[in-house]
TITORLUM-101453 format. One record per residue: residue number from 1; residue in one letter; x, y, z of N, C-alpha, C in turn. Coordinates in steps of 0.02 Angstrom, whole numbers. Example, Ala and Ser with C-alpha at 12.3 -4.5 7.8 and 13.67 -1.06 7.14 Angstrom:
# residues 2
  seq  type     n.x     n.y     n.z    ca.x    ca.y    ca.z     c.x     c.y     c.z
    1     A     660    -284     390     615    -225     390     660    -165     390
    2     S     642    -112     354     684     -53     357     645       2     394
//
This chain:
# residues 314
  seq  type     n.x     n.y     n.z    ca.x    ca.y    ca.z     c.x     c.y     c.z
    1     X   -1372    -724   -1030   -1365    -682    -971   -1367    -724    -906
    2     X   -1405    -761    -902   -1413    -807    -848   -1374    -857    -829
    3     X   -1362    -883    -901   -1315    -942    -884   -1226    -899    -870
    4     X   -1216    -854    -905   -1144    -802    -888   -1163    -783    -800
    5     X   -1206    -773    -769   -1208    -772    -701   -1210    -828    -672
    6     X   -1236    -902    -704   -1239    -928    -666   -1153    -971    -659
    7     X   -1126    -957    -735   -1064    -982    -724   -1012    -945    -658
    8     X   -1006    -876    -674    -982    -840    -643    -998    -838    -567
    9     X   -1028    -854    -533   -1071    -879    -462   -1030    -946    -465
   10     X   -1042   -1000    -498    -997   -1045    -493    -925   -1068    -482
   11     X    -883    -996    -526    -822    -996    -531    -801    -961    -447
   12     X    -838    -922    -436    -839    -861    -397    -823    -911    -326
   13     X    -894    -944    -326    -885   -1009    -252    -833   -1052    -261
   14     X    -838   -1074    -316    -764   -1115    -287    -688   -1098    -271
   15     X    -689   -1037    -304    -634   -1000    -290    -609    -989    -205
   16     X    -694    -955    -179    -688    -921    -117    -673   -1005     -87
   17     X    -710   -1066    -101    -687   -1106     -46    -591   -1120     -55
   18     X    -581   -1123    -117    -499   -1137    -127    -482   -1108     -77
   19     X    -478   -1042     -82    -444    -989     -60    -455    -974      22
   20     X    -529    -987      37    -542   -1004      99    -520   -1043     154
   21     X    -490   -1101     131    -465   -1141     176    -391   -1171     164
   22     X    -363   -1079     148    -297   -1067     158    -320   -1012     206
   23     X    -359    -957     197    -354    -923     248    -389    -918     320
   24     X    -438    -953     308    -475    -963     351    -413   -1010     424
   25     X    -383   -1073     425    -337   -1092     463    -291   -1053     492
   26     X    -249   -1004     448    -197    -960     447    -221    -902     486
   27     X    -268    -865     480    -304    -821     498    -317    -838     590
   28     X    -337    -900     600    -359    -913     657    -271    -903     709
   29     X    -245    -950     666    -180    -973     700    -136    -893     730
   30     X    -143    -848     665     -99    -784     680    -142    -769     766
   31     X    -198    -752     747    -240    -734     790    -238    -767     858
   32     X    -221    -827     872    -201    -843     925    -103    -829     952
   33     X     -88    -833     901      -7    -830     902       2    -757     929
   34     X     -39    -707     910     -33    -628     934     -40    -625     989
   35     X     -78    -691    1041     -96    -678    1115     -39    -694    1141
   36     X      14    -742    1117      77    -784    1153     134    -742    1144
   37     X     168    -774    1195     247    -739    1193     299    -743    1132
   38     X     251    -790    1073     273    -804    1015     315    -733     980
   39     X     271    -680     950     266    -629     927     338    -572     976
   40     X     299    -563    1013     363    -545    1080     432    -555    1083
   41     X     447    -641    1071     527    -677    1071     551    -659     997
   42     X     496    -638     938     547    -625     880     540    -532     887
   43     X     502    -503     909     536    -433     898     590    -421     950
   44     X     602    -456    1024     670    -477    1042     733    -478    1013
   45     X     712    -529     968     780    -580     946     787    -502     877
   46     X     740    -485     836     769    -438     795     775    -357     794
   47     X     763    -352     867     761    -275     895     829    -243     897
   48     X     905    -295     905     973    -261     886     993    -261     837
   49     X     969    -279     771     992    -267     727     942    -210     677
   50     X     905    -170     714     864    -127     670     888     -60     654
   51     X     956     -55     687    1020     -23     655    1032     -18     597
   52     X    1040     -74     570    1060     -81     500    1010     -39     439
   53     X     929     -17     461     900     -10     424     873      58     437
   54     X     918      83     491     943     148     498     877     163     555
   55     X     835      93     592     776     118     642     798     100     699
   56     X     757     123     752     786      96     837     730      50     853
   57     X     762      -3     908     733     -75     928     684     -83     926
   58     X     640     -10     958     561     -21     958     532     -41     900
   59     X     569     -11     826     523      -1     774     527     -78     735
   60     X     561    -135     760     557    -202     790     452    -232     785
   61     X     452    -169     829     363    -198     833     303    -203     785
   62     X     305    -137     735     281    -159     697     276    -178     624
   63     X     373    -196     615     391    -255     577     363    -312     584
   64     X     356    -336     635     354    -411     669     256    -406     650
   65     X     227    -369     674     163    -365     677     125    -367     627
   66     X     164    -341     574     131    -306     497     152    -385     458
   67     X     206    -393     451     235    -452     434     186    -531     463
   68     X     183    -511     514     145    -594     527      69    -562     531
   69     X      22    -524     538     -48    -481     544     -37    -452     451
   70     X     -43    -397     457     -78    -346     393     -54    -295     393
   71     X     -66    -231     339     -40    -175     335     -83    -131     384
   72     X    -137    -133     405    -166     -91     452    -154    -126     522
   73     X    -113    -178     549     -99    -197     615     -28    -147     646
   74     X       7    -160     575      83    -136     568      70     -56     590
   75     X      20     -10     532      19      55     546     -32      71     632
   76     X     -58      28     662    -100      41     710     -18      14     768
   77     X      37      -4     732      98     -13     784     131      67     762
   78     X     131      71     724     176     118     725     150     185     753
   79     X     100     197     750      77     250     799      55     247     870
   80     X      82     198     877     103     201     955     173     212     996
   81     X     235     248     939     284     256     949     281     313     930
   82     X     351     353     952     383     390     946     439     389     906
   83     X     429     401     818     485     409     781     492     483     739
   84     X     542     453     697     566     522     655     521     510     593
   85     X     521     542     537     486     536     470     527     483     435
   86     X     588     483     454     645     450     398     626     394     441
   87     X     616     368     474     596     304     516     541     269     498
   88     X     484     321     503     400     306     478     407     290     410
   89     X     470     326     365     467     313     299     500     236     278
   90     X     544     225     311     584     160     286     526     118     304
   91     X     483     105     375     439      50     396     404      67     345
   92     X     361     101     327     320     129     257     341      71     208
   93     X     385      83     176     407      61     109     422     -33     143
   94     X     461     -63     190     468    -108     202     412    -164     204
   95     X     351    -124     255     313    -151     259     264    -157     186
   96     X     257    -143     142     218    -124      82     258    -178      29
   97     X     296    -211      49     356    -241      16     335    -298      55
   98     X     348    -312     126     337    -377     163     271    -361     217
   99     X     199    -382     207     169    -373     255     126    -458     232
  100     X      80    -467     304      39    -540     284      65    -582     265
  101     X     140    -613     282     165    -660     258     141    -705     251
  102     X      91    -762     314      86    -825     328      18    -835     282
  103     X     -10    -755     261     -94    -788     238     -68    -790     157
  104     X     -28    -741     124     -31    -723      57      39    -774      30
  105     X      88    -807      83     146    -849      39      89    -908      29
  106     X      38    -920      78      17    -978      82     -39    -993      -3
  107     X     -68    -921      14    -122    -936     -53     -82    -931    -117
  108     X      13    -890    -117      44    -908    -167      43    -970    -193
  109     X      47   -1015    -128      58   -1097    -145     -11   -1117    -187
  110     X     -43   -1103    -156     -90   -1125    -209    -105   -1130    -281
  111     X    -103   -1085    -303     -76   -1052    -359     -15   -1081    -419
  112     X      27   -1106    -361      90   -1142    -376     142   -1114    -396
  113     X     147   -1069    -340     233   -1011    -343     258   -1057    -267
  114     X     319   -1076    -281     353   -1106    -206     354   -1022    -158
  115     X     332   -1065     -93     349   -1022     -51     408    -984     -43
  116     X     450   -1015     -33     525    -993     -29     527    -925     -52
  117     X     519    -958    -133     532    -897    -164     491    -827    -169
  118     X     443    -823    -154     388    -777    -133     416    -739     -75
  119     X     471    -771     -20     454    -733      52     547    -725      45
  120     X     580    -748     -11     647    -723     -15     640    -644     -37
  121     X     580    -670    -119     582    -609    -125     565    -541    -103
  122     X     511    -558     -44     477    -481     -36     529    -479      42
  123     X     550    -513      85     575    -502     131     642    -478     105
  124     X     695    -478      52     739    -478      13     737    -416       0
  125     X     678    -370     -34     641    -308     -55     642    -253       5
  126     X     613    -279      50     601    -248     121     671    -219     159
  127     X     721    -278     134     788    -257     183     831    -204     132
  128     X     812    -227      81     890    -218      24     853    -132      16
  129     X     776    -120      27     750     -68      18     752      -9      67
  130     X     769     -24     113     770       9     194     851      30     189
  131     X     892     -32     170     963      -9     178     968      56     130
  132     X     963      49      95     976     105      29     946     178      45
  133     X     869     165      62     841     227      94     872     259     149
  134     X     923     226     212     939     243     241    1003     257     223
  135     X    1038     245     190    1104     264     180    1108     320     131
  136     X    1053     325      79    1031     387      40    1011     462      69
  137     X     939     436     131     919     506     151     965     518     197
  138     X     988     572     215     997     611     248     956     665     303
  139     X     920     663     288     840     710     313     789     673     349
  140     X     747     696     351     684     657     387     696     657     486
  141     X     743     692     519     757     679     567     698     694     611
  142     X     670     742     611     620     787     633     551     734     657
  143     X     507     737     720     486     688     753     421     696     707
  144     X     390     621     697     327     628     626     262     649     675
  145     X     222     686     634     179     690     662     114     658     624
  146     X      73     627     656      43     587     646     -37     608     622
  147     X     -80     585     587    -131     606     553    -201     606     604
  148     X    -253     602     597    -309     607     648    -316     519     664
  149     X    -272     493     652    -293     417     653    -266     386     728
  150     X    -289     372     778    -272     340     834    -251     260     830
  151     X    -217     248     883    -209     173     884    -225     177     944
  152     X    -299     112     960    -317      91     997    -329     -10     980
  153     X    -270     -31    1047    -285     -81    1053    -335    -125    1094
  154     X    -370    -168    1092    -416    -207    1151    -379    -247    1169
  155     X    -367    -259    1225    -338    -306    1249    -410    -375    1269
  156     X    -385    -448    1256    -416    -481    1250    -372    -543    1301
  157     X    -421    -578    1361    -388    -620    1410    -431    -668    1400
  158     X    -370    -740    1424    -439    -794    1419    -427    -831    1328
  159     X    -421    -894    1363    -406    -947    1307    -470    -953    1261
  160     X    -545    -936    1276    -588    -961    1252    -612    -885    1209
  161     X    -617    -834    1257    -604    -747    1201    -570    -748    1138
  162     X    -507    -791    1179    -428    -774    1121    -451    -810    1062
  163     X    -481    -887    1077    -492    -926     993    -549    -908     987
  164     X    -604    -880    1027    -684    -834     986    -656    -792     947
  165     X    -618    -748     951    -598    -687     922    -566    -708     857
  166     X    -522    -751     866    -463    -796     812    -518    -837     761
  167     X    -555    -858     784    -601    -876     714    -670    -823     694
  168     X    -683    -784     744    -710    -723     719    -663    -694     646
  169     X    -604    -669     663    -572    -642     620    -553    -685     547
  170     X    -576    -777     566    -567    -791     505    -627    -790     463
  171     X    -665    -797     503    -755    -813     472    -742    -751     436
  172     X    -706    -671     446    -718    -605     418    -689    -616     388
  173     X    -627    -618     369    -567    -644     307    -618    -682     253
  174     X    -630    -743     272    -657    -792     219    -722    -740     184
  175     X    -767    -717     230    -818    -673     204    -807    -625     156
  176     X    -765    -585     180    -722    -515     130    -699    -523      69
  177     X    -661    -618      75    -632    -626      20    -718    -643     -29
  178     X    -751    -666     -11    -836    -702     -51    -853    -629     -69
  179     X    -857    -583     -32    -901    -519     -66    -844    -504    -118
  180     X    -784    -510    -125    -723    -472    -178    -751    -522    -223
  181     X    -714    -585    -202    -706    -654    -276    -779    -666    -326
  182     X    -819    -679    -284    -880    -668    -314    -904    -637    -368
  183     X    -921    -558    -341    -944    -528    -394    -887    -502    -463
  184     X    -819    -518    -432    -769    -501    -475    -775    -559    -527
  185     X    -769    -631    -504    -765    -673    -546    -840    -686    -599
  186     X    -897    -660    -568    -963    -641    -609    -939    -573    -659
  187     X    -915    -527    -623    -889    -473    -710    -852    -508    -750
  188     X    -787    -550    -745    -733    -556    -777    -768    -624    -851
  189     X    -822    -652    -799    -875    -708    -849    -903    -662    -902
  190     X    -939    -588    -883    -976    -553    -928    -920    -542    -994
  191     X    -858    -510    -951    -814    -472   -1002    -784    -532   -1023
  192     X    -773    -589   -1006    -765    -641   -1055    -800    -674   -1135
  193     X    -881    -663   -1106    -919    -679   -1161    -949    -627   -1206
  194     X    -911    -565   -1185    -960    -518   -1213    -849    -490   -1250
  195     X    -815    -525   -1246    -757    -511   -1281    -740    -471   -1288
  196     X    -737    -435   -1211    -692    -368   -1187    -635    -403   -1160
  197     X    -621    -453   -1110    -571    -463   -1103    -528    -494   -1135
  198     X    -529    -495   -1202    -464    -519   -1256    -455    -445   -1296
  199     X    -496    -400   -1283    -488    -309   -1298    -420    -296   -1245
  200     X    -444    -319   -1179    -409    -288   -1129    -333    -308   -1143
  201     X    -336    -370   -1148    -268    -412   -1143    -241    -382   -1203
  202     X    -261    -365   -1259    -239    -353   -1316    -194    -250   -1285
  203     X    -235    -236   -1262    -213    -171   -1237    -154    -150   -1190
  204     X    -166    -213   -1155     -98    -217   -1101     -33    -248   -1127
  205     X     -44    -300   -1178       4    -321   -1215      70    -296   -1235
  206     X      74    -236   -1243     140    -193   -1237     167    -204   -1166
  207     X     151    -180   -1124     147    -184   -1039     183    -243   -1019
  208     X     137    -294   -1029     155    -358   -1018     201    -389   -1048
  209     X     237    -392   -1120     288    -396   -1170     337    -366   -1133
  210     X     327    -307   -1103     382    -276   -1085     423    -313   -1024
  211     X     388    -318    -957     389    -354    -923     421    -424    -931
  212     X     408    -478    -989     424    -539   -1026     381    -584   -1007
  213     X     312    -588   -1009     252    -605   -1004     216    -621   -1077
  214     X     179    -657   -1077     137    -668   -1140      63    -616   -1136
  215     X      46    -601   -1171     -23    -534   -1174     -92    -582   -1111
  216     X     -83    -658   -1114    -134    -689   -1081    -132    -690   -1009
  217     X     -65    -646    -973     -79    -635    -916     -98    -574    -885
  218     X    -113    -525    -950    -144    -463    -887    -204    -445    -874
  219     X    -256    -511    -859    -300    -503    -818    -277    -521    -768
  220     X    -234    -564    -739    -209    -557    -682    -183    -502    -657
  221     X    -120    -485    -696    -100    -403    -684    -131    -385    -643
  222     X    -182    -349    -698    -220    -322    -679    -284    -325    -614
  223     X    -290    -387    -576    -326    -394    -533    -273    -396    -466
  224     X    -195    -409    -482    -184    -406    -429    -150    -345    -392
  225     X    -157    -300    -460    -114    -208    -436    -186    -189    -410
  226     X    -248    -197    -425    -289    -178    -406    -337    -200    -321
  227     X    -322    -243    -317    -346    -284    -254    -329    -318    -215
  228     X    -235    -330    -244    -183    -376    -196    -208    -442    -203
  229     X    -114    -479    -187    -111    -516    -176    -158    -576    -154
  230     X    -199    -596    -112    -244    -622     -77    -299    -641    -121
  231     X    -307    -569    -130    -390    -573    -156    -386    -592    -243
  232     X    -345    -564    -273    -295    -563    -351    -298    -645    -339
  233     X    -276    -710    -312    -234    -737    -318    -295    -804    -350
  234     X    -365    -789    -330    -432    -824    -365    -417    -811    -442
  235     X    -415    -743    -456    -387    -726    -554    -343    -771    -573
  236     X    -286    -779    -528    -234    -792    -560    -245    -877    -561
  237     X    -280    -913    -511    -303    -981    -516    -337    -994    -561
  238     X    -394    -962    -584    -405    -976    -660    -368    -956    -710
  239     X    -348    -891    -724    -283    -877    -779    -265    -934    -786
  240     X    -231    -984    -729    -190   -1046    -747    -241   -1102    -776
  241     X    -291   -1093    -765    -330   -1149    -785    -387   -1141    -862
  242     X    -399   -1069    -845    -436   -1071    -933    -406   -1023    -969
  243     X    -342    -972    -951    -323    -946   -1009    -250    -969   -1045
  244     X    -234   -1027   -1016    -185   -1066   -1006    -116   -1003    -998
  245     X    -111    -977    -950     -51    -933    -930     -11   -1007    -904
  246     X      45    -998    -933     103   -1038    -922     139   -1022    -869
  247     X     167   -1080    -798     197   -1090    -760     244   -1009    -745
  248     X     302   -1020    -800     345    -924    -805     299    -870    -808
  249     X     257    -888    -826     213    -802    -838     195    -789    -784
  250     X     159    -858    -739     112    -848    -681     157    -842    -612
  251     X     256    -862    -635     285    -832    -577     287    -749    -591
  252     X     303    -736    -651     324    -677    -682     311    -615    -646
  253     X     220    -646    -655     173    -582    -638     163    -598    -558
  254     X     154    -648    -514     170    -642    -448     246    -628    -408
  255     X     297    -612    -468     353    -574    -438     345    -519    -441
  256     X     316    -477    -486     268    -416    -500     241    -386    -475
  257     X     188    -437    -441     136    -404    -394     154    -428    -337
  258     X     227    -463    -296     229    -447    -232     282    -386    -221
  259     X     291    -349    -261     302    -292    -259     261    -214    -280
  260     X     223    -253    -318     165    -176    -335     116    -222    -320
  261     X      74    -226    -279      14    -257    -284     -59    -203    -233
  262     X     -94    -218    -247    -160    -153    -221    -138     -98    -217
  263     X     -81     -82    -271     -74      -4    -266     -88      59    -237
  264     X    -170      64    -252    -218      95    -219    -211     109    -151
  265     X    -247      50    -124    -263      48     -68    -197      37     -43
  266     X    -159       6     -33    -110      -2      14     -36      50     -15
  267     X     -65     108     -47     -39     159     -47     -62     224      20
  268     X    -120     224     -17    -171     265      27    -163     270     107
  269     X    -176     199     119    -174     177     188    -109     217     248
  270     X     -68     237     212      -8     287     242     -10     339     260
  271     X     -77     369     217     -83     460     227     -82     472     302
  272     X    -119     428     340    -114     462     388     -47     448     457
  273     X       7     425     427      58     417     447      96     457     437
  274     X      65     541     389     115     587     374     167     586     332
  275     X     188     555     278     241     521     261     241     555     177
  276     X     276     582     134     271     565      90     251     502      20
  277     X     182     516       3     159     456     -24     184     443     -85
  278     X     190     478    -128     221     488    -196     282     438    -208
  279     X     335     461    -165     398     424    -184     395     351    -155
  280     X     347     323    -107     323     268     -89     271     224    -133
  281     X     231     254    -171     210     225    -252     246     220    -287
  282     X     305     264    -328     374     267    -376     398     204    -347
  283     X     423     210    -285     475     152    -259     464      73    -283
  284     X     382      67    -246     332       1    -273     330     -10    -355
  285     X     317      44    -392     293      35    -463     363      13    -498
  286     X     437      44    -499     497      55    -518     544      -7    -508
  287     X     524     -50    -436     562     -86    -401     516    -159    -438
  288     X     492    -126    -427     420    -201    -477     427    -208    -572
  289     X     435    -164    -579     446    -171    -668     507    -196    -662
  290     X     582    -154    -642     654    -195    -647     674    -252    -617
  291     X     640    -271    -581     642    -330    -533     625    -397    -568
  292     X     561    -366    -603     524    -429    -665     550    -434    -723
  293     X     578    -376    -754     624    -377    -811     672    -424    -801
  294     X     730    -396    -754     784    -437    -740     762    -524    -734
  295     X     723    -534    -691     701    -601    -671     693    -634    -752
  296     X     654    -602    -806     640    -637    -850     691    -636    -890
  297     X     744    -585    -885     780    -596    -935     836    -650    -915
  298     X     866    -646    -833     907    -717    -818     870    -792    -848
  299     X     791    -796    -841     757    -835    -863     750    -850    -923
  300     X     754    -836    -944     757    -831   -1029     838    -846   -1063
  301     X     879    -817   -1023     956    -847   -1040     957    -920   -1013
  302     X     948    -925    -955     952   -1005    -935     926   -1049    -969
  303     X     867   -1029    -999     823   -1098   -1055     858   -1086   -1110
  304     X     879   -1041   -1136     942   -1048   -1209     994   -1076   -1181
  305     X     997   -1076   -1141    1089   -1101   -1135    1069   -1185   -1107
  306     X     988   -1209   -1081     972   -1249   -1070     975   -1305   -1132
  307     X     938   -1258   -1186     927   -1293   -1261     994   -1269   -1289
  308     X    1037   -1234   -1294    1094   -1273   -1325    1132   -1318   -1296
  309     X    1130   -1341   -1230    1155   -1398   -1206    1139   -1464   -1231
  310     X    1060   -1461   -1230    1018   -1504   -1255    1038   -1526   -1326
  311     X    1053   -1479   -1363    1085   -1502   -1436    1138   -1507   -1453
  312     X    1179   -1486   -1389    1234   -1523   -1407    1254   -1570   -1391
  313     X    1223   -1618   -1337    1222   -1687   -1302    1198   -1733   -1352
  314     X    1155   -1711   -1404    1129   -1747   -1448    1165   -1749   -1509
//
């Protein structure tokens, strides 16, 4: 018992520092970048083309916001406008698809998924997902009305406020992630030695097969539909290291979960944007299974057609 806590405390800290000083830097940097004209010159530069995704210029703002900040910066933008439902709905689904870019491609890297491909795909998701919704609905014109949730911003002046605040918010990041990683990586030690989690894996194994995954990655899965990206991405650093999940599996399931990932919560988080939530979970869950299928099955043709090359050169 003791020594399973004391491992799990062990695994738990080193995780949070890995993972810490990816977000902890990143965290600071957004946080100052939100005070500059930085943020400003790109919802500019992409405010005429928000046509295409069937929204008007403003809704520019909290693309840009949600995308480089979080899913609650994005929705504390959007209720400071004036849109339609079919508007609130496309940013909905876009953002849930692309939000936190700079903190979560980064802790991808860690992990060892190339960036690139992480921010092709969910930014890729976001557009190709908006076009379709908009060229599909028809409806939603009607002005949204919004839940008991206010957006109130502080405005913050002053170079020395701006980086107090900017490493305030990372010291909270790094913290948030220690109270999650922690006691998560202390259960996952129990259910390791007490050989529930080769029950679990054995259970998801259909799931995961389906997908084209081996059964040894859905404790990841599973930690990252449940808690996202970020916080998931400590599981998935050990997955790679003591359950030996292989390189394809560990893109597999982070192509996976940057499309369904904290389900839950970053479902939830919408209610009070008025919006239909339902078809915005379907969208995430639906777009995430065929997305990973396909991926594994081009993957899986390329290494056959890799190895019959291979034998026939020989």
């Amino acid at each position: 018992m003791k020594q399973t806590i004391k491992d799990g405390l062990k695994v738990g800290l080193h995780t949070t520092w890995t993972l810490g000083k990816v977000i902890f830097p990143i965290t600071i940097l957004v946080g100052v970048l939100q005070h500059t004209p930085v943020l400003q010159f790109i919802i500019d530069f992409i405010a005429p083309f928000m046509g295409i995704f069937g929204l008007s210029g403003e809704a520019a703002i909290p693309l840009v916001v949600g995308n480089f900040l979080n899913l609650y910066a994005g929705i504390g933008a959007i209720l400071t406008l004036e849109l339609t439902v079919k508007e609130v709905f496309i940013l909905a689904v876009m953002l849930s698809f692309s939000h936190n870019l700079l903190v979560e491609s980064t802790v991808a890297a860690k992990v060892g998924i190339k960036i690139w491909v992480i921010l092709t795909v969910r930014l890729g998701l976001a557009i190709f997902s908006a076009i379709i919704i908009n060229l599909a609905w028809k409806g939603g014109g009607e002005i949204a009305q919004y839940g008991l949730i206010t957006a109130s911003e502080e405005k913050i002046t002053g170079y020395l406020p701006i980086l107090m605040d900017a490493v305030q918010k990372g010291l909270m990041g790094v913290f948030q992630l220690a109270l999650i990683v922690i006691p998560l990586m202390v259960a996952v030690q129990f259910f390791k030695d007490l050989g529930w989690l080769q029950k679990f894996s054995k259970w998801m194994a259909p799931f995961t097969r389906m997908l084209g995954m081996n059964e040894n990655t859905s404790t990841t899965l599973a930690a990252g539909l449940m808690i996202g990206l970020a916080y998931g991405a400590g599981m998935m650093i050990q997955a790679v290291k003591e359950d030996g999940v292989s390189k394809r599996d560990i893109t597999l399931a982070f192509i996976f979960l940057v499309a369904c990932h904290a389900v839950i919560e970053d479902t939830l988080i919408f209610i009070p944007l008025g919006i239909p939530i339902w078809p915005l979970l379907l969208i995430r869950v639906v777009t995430a299974v065929i997305l990973t299928i396909l991926v594994a099955f081009i993957w899986k043709r390329v290494e056959v057609g890799k190895r019959k090359e291979a034998v026939y050169d020989h």
